[in-house]
N, C-alpha and C positions, 0 to 999 in steps of 0.2 A: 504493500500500500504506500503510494505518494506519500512525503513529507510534505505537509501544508505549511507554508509561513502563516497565513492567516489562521490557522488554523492552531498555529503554536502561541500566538498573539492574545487569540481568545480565550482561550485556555489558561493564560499566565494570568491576562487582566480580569478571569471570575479569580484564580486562585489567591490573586494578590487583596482581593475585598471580600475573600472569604473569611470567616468569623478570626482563624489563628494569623492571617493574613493584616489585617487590621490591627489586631494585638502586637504582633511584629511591625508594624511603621510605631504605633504608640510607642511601644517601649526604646526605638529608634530615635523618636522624637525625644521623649524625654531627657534619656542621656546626650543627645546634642546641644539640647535647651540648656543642662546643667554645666556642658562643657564650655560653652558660650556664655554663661554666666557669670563661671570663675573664672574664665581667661575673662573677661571685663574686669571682674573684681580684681585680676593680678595688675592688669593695666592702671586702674585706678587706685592701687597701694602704692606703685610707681611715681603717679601723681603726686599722691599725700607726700611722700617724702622733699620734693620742692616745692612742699608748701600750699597745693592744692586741698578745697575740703573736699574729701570725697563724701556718699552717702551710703557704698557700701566696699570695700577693702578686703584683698584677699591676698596672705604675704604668698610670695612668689616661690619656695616649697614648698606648699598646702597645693599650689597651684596647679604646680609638674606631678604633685602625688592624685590630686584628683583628673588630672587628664592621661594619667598611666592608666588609671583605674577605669575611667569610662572609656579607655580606648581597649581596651583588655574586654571587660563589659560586651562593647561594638564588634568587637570581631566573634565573640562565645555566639553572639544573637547571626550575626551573619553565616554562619556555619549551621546554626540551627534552622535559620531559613531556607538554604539550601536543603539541607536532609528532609526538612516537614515538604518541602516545594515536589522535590521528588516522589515523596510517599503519597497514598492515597487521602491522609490526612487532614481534615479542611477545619476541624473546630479547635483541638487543642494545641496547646505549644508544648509536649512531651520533655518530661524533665531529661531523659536520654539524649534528646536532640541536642540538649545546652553541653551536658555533659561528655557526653561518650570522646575519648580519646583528648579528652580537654589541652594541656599543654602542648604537646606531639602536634595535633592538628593545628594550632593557633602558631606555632612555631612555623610547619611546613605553609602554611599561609600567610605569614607575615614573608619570610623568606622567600617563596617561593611568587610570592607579588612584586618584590624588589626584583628577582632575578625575571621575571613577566614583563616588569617593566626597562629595567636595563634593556635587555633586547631585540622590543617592540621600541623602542627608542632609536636604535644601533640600524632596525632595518629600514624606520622611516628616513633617517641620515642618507643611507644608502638608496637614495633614487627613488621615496617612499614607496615603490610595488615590494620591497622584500619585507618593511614593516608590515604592511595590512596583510601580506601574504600570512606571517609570523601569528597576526593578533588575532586572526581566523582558523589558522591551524591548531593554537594552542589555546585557543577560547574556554572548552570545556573544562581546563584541568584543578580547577578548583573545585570543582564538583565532583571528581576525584579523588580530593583530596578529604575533600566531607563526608561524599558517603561512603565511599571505599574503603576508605582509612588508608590512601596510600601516600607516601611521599610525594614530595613537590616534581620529579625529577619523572616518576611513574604517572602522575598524574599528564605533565608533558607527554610522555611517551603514547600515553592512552588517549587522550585528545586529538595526535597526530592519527591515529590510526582511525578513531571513531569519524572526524571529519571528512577523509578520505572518500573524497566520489560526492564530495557535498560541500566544496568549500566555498561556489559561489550563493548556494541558497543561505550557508551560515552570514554571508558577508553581507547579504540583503536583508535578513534578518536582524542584524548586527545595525542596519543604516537605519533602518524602520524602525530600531529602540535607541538609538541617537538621537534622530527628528524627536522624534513624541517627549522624549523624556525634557530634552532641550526645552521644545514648545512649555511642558510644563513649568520647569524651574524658571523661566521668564514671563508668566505668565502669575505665579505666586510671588514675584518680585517684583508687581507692578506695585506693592504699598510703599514701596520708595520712594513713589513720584510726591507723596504729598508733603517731603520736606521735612524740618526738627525732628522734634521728641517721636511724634506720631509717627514719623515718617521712618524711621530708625528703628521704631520698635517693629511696627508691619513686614518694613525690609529681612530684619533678621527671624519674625517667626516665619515667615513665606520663604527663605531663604533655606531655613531647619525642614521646614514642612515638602518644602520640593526636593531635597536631597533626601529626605524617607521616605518619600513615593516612589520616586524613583528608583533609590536602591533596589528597593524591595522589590518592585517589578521587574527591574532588570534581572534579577536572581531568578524569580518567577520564569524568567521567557530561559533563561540560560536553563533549569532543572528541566522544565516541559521539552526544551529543544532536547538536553540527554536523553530523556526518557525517549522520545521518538526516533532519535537515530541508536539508539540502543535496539531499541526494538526491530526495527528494518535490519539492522546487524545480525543481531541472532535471525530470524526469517531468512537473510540471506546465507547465511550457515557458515560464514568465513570468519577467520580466527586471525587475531595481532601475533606477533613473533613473543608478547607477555602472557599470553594465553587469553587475554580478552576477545570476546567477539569484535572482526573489524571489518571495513567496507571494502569494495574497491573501486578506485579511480571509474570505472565501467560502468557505477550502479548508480551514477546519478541519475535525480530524476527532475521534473518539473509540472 
């Protein structure tokens, strides 16, 4: 059976407003809100010391401990979104999802986002067709990395193989959750326009609120997209040199 792009779209945008969908942007939200809180408050203890008053001050240790802490927090929930997004799941946020493989996983996905990124950098440099080559081939490995439980390094390997025979329909998929998501975050950050206090305050909740939408669908459209070329994978019976089921070059379709 075809792989739909629309089909994978629909799919992501009920799962992402489905009941555990919602609770994951909330809980997203939250901790951005508090992260943005206290980097103000570090900013503004900064102030107080030449002499500004401030109205709420946070010393700049409290500062780096509480953005360890909600950024440690951000990647547990983004791992778990992935797993729940995969699964058939739609109401709970399962405490094994937060858990399972905890420091291991948060490691090969911090790591393995830097080494993601390095690279997809290295081939847009180089004439950008070998970047977007790069960020379409190794698109899936963080989903990999989450449900699998596999290293940063297998997660690549198994990405490359899954994409295989599909990497212009990943790449149109990949443009059609750029557009939309884009559209979104500039569209949540029109309360900028109205200037001061108001306008500052709008700015940065539209600003929180459109990077947890967005995340979280984008995770959405990436899990639904594994699940379906996983699927067509096995159906087509061919196997990666890791033992995963893999594609080939041949099987695309449209």
């Amino acid at each position: 059976m075809p792989v739909s792009v629309t089909g994978i779209l629909r799919e992501a945008i009920a799962r992402s407003v489905a009941r555990n969908g919602l609770v994951l942007m909330g809980v997203l939200f939250v901790l951005s809100a508090i992260n943005g809180l206290v980097g103000a408050g570090a900013a503004q203890e900064a102030r107080v010391s030449s002499g500004a008053g401030p109205l709420v001050s946070v010393p700049g240790v409290l500062a780096a401990l509480f953005s360890l802490l909600t950024g440690l927090a951000t990647l547990l929930v983004t791992l778990a979104a992935i797993r729940i997004f995969v699964s058939d799941e739609t109401r709970r946020v399962p405490r094994e999802a937060l858990t399972r493989n905890g420091l291991r996983a948060v490691l090969n996905y911090v790591v393995g986002s830097i080494v993601f990124g390095i690279v997809v950098l290295l081939g847009l440099v180089a004439l950008v067709i070998p970047g977007l080559f790069l960020l379409v081939t190794l698109a899936f490995w963080a989903v990999s990395v989450a449900v699998e439980d596999e290293n940063f390094l297998a997660g690549f390997r198994r990405s490359w193989a899954l994409t295989g025979g599909h990497r212009l329909r990943v790449f149109g998929l990949g443009l059609v959750v750029v557009l939309s998501t884009t559209v979104v975050s500039v569209v949540l950050s029109l309360g900028g326009l109205f200037g001061g206090t108001l306008g500052s305050i709008l700015l940065a909740a539209g600003s929180a609120a459109g990077g947890t939408i967005t995340t979280v669908f984008t995770f959405a459209v990436l899990a639904v997209a594994y699940n379906r070329f996983v699927a067509l994978d096995e159906g087509n019976g061919t196997q990666s040199t890791d033992g995963h089921p893999s594609s080939s070059e041949g099987t695309a379709t449209t």
